[in-house]
PyMOL Python script that loads the backbone (N, CA, C, O; Angstrom):
from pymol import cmd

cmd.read_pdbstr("""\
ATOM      1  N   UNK A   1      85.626 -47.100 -12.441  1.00  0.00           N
ATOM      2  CA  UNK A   1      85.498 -48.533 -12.660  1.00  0.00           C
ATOM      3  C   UNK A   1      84.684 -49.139 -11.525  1.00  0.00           C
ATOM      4  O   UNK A   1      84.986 -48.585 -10.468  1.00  0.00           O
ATOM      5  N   UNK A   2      83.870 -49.968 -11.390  1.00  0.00           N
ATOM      6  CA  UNK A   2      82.752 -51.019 -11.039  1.00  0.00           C
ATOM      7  C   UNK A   2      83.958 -51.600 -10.198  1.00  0.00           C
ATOM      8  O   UNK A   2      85.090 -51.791 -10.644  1.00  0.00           O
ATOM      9  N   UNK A   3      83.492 -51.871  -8.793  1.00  0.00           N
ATOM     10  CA  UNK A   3      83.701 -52.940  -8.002  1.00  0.00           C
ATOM     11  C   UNK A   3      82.853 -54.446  -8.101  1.00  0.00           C
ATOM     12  O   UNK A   3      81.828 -54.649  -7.449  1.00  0.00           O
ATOM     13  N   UNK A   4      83.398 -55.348  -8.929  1.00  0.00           N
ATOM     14  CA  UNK A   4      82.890 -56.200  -8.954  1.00  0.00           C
ATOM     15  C   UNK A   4      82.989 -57.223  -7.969  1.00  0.00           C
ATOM     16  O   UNK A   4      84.064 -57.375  -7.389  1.00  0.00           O
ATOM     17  N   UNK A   5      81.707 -58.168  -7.619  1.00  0.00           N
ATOM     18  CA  UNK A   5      82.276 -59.181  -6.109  1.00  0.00           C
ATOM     19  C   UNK A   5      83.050 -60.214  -6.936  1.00  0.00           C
ATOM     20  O   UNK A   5      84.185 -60.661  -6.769  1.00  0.00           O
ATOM     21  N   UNK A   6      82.231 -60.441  -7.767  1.00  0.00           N
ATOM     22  CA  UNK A   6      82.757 -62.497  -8.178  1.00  0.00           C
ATOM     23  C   UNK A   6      82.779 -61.791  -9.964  1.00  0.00           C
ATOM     24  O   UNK A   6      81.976 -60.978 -10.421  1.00  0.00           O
ATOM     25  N   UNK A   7      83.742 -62.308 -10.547  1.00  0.00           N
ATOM     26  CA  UNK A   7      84.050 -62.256 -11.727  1.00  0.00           C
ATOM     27  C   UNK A   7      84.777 -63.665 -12.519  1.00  0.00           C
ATOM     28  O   UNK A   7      85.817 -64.244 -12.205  1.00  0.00           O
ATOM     29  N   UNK A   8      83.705 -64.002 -13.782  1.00  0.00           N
ATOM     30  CA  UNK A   8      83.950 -65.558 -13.955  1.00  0.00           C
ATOM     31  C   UNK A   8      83.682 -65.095 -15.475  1.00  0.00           C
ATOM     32  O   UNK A   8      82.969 -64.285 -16.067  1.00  0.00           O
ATOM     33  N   UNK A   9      84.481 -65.892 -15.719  1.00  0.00           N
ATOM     34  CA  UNK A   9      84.814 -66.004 -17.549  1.00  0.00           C
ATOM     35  C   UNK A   9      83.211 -66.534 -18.395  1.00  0.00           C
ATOM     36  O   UNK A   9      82.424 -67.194 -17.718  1.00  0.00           O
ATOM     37  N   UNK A  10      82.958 -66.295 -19.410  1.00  0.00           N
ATOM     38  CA  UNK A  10      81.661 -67.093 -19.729  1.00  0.00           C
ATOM     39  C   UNK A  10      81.894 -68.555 -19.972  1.00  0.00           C
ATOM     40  O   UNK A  10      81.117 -69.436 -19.605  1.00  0.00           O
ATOM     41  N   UNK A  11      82.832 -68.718 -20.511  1.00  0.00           N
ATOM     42  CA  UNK A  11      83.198 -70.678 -20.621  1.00  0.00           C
ATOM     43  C   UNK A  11      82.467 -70.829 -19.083  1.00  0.00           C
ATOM     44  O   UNK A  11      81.250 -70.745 -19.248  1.00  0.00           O
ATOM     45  N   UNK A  12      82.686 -70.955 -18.158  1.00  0.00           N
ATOM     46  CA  UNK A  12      83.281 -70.838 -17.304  1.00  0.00           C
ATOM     47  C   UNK A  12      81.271 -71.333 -16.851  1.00  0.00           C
ATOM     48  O   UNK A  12      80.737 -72.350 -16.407  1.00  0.00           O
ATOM     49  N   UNK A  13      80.644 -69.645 -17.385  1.00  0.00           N
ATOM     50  CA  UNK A  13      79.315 -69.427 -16.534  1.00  0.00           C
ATOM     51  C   UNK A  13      78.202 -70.542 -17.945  1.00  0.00           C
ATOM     52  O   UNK A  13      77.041 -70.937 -17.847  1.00  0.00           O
ATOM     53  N   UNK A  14      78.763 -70.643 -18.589  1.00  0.00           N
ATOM     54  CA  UNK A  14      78.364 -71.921 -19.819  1.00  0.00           C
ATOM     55  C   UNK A  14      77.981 -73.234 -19.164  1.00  0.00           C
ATOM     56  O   UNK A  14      76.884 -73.780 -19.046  1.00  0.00           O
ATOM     57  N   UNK A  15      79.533 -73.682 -18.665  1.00  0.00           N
ATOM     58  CA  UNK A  15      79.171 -74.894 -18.057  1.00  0.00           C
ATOM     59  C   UNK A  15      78.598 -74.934 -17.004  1.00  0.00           C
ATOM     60  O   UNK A  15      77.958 -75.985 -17.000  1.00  0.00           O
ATOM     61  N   UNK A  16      78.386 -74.177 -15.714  1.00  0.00           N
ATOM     62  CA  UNK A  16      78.271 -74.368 -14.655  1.00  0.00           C
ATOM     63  C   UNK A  16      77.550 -73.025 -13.828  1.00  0.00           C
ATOM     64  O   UNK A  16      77.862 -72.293 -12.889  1.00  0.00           O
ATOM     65  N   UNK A  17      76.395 -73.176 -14.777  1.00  0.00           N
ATOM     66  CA  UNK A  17      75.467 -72.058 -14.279  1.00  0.00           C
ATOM     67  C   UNK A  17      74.854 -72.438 -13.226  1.00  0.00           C
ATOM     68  O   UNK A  17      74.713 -71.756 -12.211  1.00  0.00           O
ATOM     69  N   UNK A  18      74.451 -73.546 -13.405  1.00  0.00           N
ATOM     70  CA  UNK A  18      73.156 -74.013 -11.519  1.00  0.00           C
ATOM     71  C   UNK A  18      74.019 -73.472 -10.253  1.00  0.00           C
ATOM     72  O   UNK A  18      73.645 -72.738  -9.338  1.00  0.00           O
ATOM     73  N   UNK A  19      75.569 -74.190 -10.535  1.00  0.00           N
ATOM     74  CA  UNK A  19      76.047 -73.905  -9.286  1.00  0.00           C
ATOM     75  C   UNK A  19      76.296 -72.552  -8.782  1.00  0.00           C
ATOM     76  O   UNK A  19      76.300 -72.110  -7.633  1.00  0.00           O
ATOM     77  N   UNK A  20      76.583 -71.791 -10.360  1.00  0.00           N
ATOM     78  CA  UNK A  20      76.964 -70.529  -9.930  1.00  0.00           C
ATOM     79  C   UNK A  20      75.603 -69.842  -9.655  1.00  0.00           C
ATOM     80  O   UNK A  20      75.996 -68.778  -9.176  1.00  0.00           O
ATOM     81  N   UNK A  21      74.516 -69.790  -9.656  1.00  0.00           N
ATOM     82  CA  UNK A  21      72.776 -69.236  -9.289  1.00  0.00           C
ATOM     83  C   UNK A  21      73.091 -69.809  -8.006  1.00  0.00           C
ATOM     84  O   UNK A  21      72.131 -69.482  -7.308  1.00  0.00           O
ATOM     85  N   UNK A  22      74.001 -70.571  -7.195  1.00  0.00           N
ATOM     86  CA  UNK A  22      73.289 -71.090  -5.854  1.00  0.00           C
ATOM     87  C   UNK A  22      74.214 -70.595  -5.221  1.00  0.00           C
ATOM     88  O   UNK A  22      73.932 -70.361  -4.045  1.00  0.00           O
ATOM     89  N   UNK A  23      75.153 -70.356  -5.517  1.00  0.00           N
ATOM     90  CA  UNK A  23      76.375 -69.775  -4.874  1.00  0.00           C
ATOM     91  C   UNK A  23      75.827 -68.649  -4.712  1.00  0.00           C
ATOM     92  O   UNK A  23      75.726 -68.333  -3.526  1.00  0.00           O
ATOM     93  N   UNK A  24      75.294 -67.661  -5.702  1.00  0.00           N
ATOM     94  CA  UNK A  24      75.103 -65.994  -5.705  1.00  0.00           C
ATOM     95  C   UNK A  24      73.722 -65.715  -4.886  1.00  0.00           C
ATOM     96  O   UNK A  24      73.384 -64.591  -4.516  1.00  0.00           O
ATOM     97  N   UNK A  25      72.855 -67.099  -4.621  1.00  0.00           N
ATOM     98  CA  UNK A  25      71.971 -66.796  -3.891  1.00  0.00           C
ATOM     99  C   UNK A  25      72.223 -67.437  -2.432  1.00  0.00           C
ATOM    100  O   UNK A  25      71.329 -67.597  -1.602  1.00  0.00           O
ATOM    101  N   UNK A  26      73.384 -67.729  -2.275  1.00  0.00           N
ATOM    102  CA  UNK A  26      73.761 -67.933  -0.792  1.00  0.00           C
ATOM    103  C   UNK A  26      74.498 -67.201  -0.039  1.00  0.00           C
ATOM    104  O   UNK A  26      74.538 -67.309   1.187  1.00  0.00           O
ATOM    105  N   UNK A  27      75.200 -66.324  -0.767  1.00  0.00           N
ATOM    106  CA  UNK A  27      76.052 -65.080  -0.734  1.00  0.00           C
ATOM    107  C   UNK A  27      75.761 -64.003  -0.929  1.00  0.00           C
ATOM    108  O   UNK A  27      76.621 -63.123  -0.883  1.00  0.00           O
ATOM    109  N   UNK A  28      74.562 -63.748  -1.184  1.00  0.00           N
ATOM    110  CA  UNK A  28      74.112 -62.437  -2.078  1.00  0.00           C
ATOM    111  C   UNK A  28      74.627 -61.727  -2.607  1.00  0.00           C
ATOM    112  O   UNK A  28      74.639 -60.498  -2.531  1.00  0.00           O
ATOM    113  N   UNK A  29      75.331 -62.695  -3.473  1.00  0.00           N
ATOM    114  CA  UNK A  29      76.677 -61.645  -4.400  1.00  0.00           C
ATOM    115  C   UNK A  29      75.958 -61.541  -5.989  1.00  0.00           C
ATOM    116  O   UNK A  29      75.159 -62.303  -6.532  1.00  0.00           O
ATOM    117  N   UNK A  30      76.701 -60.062  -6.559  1.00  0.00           N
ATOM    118  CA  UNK A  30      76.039 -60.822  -8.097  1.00  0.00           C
ATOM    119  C   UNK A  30      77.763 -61.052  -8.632  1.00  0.00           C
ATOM    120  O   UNK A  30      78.822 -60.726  -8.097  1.00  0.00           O
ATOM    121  N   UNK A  31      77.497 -61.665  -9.745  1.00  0.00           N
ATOM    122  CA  UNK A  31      78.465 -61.689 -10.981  1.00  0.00           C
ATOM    123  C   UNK A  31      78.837 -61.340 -11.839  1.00  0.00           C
ATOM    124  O   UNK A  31      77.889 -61.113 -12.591  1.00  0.00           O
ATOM    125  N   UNK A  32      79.829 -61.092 -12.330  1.00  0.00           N
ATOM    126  CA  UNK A  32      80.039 -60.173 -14.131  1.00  0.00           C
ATOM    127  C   UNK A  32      81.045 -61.542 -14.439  1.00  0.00           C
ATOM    128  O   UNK A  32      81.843 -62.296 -13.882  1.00  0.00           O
ATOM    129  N   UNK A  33      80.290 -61.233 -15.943  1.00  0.00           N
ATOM    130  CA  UNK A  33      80.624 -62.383 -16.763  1.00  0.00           C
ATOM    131  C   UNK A  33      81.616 -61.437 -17.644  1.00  0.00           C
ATOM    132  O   UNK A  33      81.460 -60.260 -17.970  1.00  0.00           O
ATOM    133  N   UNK A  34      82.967 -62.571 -17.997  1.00  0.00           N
ATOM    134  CA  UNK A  34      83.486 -61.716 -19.353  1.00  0.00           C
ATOM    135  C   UNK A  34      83.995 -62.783 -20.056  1.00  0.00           C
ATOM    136  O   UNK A  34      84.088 -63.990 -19.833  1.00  0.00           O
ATOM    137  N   UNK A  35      84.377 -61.875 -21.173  1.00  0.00           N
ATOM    138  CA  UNK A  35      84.315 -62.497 -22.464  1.00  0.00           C
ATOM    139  C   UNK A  35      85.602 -62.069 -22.922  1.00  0.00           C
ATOM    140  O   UNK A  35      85.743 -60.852 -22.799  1.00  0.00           O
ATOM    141  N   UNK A  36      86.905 -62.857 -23.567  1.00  0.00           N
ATOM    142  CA  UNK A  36      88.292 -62.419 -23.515  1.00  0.00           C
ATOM    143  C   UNK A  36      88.353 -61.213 -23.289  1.00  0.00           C
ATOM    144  O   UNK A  36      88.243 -60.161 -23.919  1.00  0.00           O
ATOM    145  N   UNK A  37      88.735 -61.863 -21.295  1.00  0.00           N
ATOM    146  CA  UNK A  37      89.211 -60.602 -20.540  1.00  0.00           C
ATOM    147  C   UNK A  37      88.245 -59.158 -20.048  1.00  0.00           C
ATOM    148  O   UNK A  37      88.583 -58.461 -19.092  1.00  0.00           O
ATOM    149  N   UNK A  38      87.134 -58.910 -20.807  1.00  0.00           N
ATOM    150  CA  UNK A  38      86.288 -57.697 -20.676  1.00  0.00           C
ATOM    151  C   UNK A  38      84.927 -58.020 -20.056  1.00  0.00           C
ATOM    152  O   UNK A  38      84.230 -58.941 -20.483  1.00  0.00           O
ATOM    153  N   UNK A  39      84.737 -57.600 -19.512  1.00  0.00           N
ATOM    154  CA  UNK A  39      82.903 -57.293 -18.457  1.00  0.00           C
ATOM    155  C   UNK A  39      81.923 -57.550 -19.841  1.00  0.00           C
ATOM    156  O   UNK A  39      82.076 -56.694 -20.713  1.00  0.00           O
ATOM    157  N   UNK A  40      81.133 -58.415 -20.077  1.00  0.00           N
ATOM    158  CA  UNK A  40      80.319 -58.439 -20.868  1.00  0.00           C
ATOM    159  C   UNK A  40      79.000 -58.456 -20.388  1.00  0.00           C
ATOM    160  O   UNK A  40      78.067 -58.106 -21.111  1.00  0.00           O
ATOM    161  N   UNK A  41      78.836 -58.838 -19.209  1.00  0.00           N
ATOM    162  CA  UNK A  41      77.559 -58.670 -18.491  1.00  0.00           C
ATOM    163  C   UNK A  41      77.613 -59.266 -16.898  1.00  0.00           C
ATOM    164  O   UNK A  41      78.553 -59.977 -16.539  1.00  0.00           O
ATOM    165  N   UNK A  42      76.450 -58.880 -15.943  1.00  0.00           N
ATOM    166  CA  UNK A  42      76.555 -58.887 -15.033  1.00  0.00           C
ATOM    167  C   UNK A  42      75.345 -59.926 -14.385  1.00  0.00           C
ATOM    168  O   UNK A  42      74.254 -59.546 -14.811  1.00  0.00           O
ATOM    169  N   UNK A  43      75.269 -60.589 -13.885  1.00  0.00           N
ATOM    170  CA  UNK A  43      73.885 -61.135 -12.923  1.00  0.00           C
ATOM    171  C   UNK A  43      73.779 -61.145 -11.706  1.00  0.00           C
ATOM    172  O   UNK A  43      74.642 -61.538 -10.921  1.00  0.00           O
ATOM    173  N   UNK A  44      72.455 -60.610 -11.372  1.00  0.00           N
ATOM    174  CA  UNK A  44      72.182 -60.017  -9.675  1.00  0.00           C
ATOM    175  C   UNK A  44      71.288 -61.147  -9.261  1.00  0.00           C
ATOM    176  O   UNK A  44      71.036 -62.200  -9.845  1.00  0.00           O
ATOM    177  N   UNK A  45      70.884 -60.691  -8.149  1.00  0.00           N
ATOM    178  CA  UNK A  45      69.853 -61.437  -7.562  1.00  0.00           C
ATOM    179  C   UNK A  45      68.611 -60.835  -7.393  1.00  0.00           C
ATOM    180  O   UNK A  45      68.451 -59.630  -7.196  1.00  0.00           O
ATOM    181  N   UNK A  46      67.438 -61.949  -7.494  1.00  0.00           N
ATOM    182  CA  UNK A  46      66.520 -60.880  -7.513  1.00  0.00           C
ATOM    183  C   UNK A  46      66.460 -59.181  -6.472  1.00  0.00           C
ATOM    184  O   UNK A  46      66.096 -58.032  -6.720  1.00  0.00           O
ATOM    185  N   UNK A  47      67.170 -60.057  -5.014  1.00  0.00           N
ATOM    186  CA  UNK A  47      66.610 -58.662  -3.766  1.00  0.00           C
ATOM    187  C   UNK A  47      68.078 -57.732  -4.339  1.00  0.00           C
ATOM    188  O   UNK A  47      68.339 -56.819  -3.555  1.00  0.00           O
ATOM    189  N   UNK A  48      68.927 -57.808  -5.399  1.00  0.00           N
ATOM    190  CA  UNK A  48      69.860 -56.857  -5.742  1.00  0.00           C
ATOM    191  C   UNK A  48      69.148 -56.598  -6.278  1.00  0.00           C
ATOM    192  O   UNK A  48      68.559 -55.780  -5.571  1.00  0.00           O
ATOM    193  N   UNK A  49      68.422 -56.709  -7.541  1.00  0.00           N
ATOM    194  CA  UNK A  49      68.139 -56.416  -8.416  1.00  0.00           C
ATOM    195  C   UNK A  49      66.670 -55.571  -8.175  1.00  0.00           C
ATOM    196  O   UNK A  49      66.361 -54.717  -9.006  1.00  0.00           O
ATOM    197  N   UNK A  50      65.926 -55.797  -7.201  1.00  0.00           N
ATOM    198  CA  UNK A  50      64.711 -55.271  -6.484  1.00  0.00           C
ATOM    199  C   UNK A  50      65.855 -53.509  -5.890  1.00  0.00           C
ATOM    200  O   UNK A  50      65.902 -52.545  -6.654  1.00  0.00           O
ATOM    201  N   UNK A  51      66.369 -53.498  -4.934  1.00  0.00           N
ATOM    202  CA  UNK A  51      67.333 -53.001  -4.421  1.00  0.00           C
ATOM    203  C   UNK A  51      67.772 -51.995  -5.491  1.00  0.00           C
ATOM    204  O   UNK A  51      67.629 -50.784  -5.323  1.00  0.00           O
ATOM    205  N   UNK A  52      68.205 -52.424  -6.376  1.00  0.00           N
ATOM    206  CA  UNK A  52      69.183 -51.796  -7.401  1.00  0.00           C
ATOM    207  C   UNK A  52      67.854 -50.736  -8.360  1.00  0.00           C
ATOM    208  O   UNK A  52      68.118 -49.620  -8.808  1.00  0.00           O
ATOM    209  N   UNK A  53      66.600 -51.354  -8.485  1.00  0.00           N
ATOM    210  CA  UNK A  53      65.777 -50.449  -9.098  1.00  0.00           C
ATOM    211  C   UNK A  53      65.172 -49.163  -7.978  1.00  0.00           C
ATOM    212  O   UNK A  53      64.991 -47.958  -8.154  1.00  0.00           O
ATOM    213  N   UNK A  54      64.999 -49.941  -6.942  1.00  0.00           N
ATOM    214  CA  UNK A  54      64.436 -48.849  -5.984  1.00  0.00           C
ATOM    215  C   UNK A  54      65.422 -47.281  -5.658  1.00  0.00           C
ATOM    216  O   UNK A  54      65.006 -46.212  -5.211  1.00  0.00           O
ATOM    217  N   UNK A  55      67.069 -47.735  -6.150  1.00  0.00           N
ATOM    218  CA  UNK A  55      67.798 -46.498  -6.476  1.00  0.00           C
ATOM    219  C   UNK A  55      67.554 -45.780  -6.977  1.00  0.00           C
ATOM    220  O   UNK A  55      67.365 -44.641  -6.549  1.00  0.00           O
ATOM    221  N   UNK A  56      67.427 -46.275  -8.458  1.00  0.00           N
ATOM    222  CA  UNK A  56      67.151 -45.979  -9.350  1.00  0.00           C
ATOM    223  C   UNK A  56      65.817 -44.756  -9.293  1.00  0.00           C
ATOM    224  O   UNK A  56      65.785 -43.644  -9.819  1.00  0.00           O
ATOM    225  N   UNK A  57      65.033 -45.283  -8.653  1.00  0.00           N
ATOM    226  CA  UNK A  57      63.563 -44.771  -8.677  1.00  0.00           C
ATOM    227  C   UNK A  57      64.040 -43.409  -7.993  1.00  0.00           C
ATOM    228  O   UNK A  57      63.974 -42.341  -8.601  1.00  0.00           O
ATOM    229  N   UNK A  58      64.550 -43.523  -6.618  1.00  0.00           N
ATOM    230  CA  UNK A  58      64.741 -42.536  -5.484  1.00  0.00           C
ATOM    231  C   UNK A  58      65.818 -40.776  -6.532  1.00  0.00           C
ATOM    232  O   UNK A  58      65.623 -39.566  -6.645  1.00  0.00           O
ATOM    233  N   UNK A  59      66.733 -41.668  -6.948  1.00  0.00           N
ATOM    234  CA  UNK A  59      67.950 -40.896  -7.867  1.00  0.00           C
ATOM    235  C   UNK A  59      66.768 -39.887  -9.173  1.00  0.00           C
ATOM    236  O   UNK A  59      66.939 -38.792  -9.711  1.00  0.00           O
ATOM    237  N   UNK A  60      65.682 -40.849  -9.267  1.00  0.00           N
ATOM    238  CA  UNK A  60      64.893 -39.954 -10.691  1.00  0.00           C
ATOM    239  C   UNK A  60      63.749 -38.810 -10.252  1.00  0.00           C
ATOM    240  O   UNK A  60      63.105 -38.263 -11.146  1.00  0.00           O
ATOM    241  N   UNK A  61      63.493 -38.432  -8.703  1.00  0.00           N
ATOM    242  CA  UNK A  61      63.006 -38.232  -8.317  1.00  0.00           C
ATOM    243  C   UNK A  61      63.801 -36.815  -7.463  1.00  0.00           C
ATOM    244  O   UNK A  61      64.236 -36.915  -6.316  1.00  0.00           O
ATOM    245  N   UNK A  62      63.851 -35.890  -8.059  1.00  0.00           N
ATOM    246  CA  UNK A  62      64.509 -34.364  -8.152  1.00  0.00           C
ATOM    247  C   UNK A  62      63.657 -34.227  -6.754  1.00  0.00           C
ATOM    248  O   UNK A  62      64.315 -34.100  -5.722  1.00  0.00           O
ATOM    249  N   UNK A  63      62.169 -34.246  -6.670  1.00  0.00           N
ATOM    250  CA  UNK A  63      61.623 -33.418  -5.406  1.00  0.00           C
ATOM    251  C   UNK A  63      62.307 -33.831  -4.208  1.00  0.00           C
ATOM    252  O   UNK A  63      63.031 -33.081  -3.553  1.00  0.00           O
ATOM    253  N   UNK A  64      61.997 -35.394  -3.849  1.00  0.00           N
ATOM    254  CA  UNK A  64      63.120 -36.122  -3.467  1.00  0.00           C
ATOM    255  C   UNK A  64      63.768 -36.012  -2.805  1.00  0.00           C
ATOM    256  O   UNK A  64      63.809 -36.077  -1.576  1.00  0.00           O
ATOM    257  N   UNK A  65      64.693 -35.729  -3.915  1.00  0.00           N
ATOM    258  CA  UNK A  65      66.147 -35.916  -3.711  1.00  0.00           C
ATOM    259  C   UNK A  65      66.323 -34.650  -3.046  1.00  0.00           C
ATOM    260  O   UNK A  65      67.190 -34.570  -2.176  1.00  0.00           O
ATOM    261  N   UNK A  66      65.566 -33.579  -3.362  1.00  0.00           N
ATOM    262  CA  UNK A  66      66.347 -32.099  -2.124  1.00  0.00           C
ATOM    263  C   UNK A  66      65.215 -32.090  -1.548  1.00  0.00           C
ATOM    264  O   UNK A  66      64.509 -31.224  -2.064  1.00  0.00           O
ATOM    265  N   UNK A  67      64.539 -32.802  -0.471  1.00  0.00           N
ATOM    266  CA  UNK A  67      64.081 -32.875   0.678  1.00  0.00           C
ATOM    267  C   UNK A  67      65.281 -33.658   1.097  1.00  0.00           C
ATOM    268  O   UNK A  67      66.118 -32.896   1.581  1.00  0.00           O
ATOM    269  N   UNK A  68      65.742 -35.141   1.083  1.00  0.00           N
ATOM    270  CA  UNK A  68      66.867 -35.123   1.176  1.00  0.00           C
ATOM    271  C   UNK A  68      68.324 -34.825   1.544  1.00  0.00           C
ATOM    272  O   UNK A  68      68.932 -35.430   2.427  1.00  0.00           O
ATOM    273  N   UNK A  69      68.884 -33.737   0.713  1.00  0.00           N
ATOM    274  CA  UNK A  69      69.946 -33.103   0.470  1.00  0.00           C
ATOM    275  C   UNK A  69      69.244 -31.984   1.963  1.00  0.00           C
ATOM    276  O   UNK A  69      69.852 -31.971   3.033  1.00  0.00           O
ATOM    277  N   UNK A  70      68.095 -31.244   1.782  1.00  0.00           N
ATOM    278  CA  UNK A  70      67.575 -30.485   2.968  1.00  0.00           C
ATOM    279  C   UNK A  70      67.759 -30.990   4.656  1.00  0.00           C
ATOM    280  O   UNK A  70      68.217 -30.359   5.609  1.00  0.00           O
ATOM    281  N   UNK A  71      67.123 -32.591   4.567  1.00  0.00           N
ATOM    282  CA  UNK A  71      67.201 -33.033   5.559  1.00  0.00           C
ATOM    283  C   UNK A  71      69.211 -33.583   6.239  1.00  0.00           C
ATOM    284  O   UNK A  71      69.666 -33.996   7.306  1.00  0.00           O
ATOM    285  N   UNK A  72      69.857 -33.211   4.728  1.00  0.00           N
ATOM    286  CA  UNK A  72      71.340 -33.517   5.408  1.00  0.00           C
ATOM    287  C   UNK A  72      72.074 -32.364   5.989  1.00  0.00           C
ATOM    288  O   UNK A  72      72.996 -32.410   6.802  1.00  0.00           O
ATOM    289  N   UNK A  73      71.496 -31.273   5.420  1.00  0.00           N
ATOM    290  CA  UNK A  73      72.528 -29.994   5.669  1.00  0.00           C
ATOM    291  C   UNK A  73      71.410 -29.827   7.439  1.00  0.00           C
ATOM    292  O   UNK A  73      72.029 -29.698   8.495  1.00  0.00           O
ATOM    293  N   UNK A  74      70.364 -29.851   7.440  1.00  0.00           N
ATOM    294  CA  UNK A  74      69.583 -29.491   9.038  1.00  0.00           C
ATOM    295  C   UNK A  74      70.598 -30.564   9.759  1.00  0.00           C
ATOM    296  O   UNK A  74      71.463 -30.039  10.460  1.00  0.00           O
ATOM    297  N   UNK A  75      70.609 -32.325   9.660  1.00  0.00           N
ATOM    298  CA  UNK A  75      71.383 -33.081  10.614  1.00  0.00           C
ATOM    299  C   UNK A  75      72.260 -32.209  10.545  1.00  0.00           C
ATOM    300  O   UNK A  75      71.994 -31.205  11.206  1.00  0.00           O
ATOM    301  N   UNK A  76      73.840 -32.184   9.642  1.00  0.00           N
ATOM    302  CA  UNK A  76      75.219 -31.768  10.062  1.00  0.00           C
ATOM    303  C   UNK A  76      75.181 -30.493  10.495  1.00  0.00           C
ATOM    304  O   UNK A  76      76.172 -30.151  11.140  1.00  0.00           O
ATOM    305  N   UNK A  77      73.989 -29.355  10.271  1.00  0.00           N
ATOM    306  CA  UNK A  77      74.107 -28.245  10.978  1.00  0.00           C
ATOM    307  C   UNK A  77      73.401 -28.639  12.752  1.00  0.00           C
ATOM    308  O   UNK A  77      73.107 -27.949  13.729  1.00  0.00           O
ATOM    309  N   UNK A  78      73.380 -29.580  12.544  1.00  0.00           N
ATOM    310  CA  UNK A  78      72.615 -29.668  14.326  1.00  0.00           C
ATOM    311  C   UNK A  78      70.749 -29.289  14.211  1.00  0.00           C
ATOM    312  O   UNK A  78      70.174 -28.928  15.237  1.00  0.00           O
ATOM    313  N   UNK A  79      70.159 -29.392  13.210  1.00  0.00           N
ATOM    314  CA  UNK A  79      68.948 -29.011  13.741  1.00  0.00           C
ATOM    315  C   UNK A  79      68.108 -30.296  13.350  1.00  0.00           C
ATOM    316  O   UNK A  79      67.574 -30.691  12.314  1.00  0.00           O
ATOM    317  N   UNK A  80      68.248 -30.832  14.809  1.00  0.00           N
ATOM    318  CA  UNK A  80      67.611 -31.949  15.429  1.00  0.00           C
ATOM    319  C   UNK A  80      66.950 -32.125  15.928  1.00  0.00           C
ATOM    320  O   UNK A  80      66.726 -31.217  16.728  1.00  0.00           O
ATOM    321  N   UNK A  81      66.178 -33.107  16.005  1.00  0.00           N
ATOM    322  CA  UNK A  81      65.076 -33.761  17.447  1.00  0.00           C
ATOM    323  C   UNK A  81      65.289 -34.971  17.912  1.00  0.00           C
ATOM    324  O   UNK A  81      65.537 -36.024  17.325  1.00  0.00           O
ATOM    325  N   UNK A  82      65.138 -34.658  19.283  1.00  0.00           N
ATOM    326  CA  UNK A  82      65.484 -36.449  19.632  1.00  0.00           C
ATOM    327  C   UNK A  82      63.970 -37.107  19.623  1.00  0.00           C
ATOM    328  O   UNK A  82      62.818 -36.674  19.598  1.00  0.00           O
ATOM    329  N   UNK A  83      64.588 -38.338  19.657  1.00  0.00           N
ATOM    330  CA  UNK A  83      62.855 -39.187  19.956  1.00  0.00           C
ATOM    331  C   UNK A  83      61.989 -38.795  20.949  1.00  0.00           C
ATOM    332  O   UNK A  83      60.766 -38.716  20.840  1.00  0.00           O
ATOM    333  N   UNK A  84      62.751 -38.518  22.062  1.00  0.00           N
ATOM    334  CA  UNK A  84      62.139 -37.958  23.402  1.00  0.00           C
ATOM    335  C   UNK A  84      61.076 -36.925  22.794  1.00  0.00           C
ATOM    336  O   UNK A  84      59.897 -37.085  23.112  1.00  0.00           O
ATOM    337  N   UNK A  85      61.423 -35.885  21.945  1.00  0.00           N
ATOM    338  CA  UNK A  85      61.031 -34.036  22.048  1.00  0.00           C
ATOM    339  C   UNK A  85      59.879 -34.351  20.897  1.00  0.00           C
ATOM    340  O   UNK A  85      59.001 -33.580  20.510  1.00  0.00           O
ATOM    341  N   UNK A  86      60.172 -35.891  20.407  1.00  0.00           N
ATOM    342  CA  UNK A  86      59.509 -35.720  19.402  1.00  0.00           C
ATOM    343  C   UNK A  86      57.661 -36.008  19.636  1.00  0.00           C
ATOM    344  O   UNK A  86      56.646 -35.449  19.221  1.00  0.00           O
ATOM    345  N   UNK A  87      58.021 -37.455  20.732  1.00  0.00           N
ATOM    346  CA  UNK A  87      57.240 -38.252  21.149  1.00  0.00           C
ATOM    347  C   UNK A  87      56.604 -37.612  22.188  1.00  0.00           C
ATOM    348  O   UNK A  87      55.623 -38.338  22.354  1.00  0.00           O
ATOM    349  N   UNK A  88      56.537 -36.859  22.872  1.00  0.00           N
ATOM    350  CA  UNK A  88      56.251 -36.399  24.465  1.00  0.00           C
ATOM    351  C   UNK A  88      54.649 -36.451  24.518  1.00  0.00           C
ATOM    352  O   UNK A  88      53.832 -36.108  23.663  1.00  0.00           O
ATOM    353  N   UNK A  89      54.453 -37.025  25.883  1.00  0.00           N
ATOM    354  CA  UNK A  89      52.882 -37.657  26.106  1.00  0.00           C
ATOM    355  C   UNK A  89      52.248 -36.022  26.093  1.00  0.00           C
ATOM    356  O   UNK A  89      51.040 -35.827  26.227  1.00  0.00           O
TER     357      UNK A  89
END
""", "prot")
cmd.dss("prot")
cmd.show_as("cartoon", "prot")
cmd.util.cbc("prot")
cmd.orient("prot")
């Protein structure tokens, strides 16, 4: 199940949409709307919603993703560089 931030009935996002767009863009929260009781839909903000595709993109991208997965098992096995070893005049 979805951790939702703010969850508001649609009556609710019917009447009083401006306020709720200014609220979610002052908070950078998004919203799920429902409809007796159930998640019927959700609204982000654009930089979620920018954010939320660039996942997307990274997750569809197999080569990627195990350079990645490569570069996690070298950190937790220790094979590192510091900035120093990296940078040296």
């Amino acid at each position: 199940m979805m951790n939702f931030e703010r969850i508001i009935p649609i009556s609710r996002v019917k009447k009083d949409l401006g306020n709720i767009l200014k609220a979610m863009s002052d908070q950078d929260e998004s919203v799920t709307i429902t409809q007796k009781g159930k998640a019927v839909g959700i609204i982000m903000t654009p930089v979620q919603y920018e954010e939320f595709m660039e996942t997307v993109e990274i997750l569809s991208d197999k080569e990627l993703l195990a350079t990645l997965q490569s570069s996690r098992k070298d950190f937790e096995s220790g094979k590192i560089h510091t900035h120093q070893q990296n940078w040296r005049d």
